[in-house]
N, C-alpha and C positions, 0 to 999 in steps of 0.2 A: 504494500500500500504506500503510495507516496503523497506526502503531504507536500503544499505549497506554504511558502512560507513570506507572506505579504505583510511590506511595515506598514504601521498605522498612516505614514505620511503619504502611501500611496493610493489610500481607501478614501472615497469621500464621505465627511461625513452625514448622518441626515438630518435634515432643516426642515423644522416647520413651518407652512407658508403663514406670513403674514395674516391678519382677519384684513388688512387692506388691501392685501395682494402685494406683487413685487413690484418695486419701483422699475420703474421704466421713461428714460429719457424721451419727451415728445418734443421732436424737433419741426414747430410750429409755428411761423414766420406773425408777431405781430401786428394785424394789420390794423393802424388806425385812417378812416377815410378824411380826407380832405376836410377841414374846414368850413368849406364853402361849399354848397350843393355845388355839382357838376355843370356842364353847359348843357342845355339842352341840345337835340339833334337839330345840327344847321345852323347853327350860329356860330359865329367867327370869335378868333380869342380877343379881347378887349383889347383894342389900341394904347391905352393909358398905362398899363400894367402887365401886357401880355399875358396875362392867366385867361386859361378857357371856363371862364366864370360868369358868361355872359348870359341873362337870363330876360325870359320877358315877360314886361308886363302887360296884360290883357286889359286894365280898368286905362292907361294911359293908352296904349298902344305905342308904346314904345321898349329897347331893348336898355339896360342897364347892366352893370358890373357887379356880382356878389362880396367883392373883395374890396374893391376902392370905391364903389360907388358911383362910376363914371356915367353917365346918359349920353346915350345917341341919338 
């Protein structure tokens, strides 16, 4: 009969799982959105500032800047 003969250092030991589970790195890009509503579709980036913040108003009829304010 031949025994094998294994050190401790080479056995793993057993671990019980966390009640949270095991940590796990999430590599999860934070995204915070703009400041400013977006532009809507078709309208040009604002002259005064060049950000694409250009938004319009329906009660003037006119289009405006979300960021500096500017009027067209």
């Amino acid at each position: 009969m031949m025994y094998l003969f294994v050190r401790f250092s080479d056995v793993m030991p057993k671990v019980r799982m966390p009640k949270r589970g095991w940590f796990r790195i999430t590599k999860k890009r934070i995204f915070r959105g703009p400041s400013v509503k977006a532009s809507e579709n078709g309208l040009p980036p604002c002259p005064a500032c060049n950000l694409w913040a250009m938004q319009r108003d329906n009660k003037r009829n006119e289009l405006y800047c979300g960021s500096c304010g500017a009027i067209l």
